[in-house]
N, C-alpha and C positions, 0 to 999 in steps of 0.2 A: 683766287687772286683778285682784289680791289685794286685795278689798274687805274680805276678814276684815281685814287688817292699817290699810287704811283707818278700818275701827269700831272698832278699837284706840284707835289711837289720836284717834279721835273723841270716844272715850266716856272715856276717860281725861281729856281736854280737860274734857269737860263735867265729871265730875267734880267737878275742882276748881272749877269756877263755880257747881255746886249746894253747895257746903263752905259756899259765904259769898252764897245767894242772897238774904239780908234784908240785906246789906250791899249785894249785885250792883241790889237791888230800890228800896232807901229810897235810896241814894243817887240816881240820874237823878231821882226824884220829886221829894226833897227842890229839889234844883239848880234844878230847871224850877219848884217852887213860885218858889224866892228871885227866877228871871229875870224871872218874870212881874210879880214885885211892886214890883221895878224899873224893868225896860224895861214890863212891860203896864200899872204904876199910876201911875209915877211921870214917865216918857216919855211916855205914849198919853193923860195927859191932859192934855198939849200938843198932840198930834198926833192929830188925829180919826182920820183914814183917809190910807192911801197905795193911791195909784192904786184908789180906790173901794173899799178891802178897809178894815176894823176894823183898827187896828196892832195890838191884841192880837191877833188872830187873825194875823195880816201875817208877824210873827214867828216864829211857830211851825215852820214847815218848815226854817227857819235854825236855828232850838233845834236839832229831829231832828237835821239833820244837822251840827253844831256837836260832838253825843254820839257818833252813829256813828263819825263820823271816827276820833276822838280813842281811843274802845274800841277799835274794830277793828285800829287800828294799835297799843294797849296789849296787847291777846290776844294778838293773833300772834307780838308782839316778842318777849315775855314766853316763850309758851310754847316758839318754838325757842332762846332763849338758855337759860333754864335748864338745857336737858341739855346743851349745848355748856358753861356754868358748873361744871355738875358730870360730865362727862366719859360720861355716860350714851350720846350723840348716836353716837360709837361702835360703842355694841351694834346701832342703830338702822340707819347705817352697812353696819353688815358683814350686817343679817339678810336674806334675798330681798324686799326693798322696793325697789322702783322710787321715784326722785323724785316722779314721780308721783303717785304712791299717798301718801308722807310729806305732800307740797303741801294735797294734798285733805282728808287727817286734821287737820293743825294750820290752813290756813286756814278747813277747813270749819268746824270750833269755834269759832273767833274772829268767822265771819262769822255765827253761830249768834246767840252773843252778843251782839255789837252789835248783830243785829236784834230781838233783846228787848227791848232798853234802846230800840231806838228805837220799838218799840210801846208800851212801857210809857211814855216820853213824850208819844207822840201819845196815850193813854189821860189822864193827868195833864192834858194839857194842853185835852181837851175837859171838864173841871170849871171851866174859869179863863173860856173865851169858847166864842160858838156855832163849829162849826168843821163844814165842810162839804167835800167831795172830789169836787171836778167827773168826775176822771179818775182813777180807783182803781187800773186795770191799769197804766197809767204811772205812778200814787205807788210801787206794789210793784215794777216794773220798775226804776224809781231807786234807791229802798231796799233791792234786791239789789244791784244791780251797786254801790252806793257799799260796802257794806259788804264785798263781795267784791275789790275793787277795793283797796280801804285796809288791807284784812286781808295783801295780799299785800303790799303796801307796810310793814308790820309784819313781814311775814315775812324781808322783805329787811332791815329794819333789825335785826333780831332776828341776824343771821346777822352784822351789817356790825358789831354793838357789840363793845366788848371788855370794858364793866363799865356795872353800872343805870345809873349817871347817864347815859350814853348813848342809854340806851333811851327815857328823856322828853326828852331833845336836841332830836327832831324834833317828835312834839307838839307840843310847849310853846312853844318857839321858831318856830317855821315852818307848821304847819297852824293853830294854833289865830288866832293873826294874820292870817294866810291867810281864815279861815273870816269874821273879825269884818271883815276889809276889800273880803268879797265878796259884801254884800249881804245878808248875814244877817238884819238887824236894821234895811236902808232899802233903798229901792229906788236903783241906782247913774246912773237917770234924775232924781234932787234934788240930784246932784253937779255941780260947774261942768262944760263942755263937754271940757275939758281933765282933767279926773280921771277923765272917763268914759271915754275912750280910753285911759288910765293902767292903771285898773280892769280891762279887758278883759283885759290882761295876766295876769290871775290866775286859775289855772286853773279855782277852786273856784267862781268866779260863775257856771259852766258846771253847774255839778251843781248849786248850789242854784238859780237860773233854771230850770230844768229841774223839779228836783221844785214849788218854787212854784205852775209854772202847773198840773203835776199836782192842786194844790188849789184854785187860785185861774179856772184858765185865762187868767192873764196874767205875761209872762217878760221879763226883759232881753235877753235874747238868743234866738234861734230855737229851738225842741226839738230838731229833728236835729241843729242845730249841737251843742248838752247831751251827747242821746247817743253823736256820734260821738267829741264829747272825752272822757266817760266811756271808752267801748267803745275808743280809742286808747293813754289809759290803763294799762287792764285787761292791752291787748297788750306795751305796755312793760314791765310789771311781771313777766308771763311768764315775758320774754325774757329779764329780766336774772336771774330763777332759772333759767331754761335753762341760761343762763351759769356762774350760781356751780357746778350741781352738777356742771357737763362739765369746770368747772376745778378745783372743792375750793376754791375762793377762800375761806378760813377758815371752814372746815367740817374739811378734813381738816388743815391743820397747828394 
């Protein structure tokens, strides 16, 4: 393993995230201010409590992970399209770097990222309501693997675009949807009996279920169940860079 080239291009990554860190910084803060004042003042004071939690606090783990997502898979995308954009990817290519070693440098940064933004939310967000963390080592457990997980999923789209607007294609259109229909924001046990089983279908109620009970100790669905669709995931996403770099699937033409 070439970890010098690994820190390369790690520190490179970061880099560019420390250029615009009171932009990287003010923004998630600002966002989680406006949601709160929204869904935590203007929602929550219709809705006491779900499932025996405060809705402003209820919400909160849907925020985190609503930001992760959406970052992780923005960094990643970002950082391997731009050399492929401007022809750089190449150098990067032909130098003794294993796939491997490139994976670890661009996802590692991206999952870097997104886990700032999501501390720096959970930060924000204990000024708005009391906020308490039954199970610390499974919030951090979650809040790796999601940001690891979506970083790679950035990586593949990053590789899969041919031009930006491509790059927020998935975002915008598909995760972030995804995020707001799976529980984020309510529990998908206040849904008719028929949406509930609808709902299940979506993959993201499995991570945010999962980190919830890490704060609440209560889920939609079972934690191993969470983990193993997280960790199932993580494997798919792998395998399908396995794939591109043993094929070049637009990377080398």
């Amino acid at each position: 393993m070439n970890w010098t080239a690994v820190a390369s291009i790690y520190r490179f990554e970061m880099a560019r995230f420390f250029r615009t860190l009171m932009q990287s910084f003010l923004s998630p803060v600002l966002s989680t201010s406006l949601y709160f004042v929204v869904f935590g003042a203007a929602i929550g004071s219709r809705i006491d409590q779900v499932e025996g939690i405060a809705y402003g606090a209820f919400i909160v783990p849907g925020l985190i992970m609503l930001s992760v997502m959406t970052q992780s898979i923005s960094n990643a995308s970002f950082g391997i399209y731009f050399p492929k954009f401007i022809g750089t990817v190449y150098e990067l290519l032909s130098a003794p770097v294993s796939f491997l070693e490139i994976v670890l440098g661009y996802v590692g940064a991206a999952a870097t990222k997104a886990l700032f933004i999501g501390l720096v939310i959970l930060g924000t967000a204990s000024l708005f309501v009391d906020l308490s963390i039954a199970h610390p080592g499974a919030m951090v457990l979650f809040l790796l693997l999601t940001c690891l997980s979506f970083a790679l999923l950035g990586f593949i789209i990053g590789i899969w675009a041919k031009n930006f607007e491509q790059l927020q294609l998935v975002p915008l259109l598909i995760v972030t949807p995804l995020v707001f229909l799976g529980g984020s924001f309510y529990s998908i046990s206040m849904l008719p009996p028929i949406w509930q089983k609808i709902t299940l279908f979506n993959p993201v109620v499995y991570l945010i279920s999962g980190f919830r009970w890490s704060f609440f100790g209560t889920s939609d669905v079972p934690v191993v169940t969470s983990l193993l669709a997280i960790g199932g995931f993580t494997c798919l996403c792998l395998a399908v860079i396995w794939w591109i770099f043993k094929t070049g699937w637009r990377i080398r033409s």
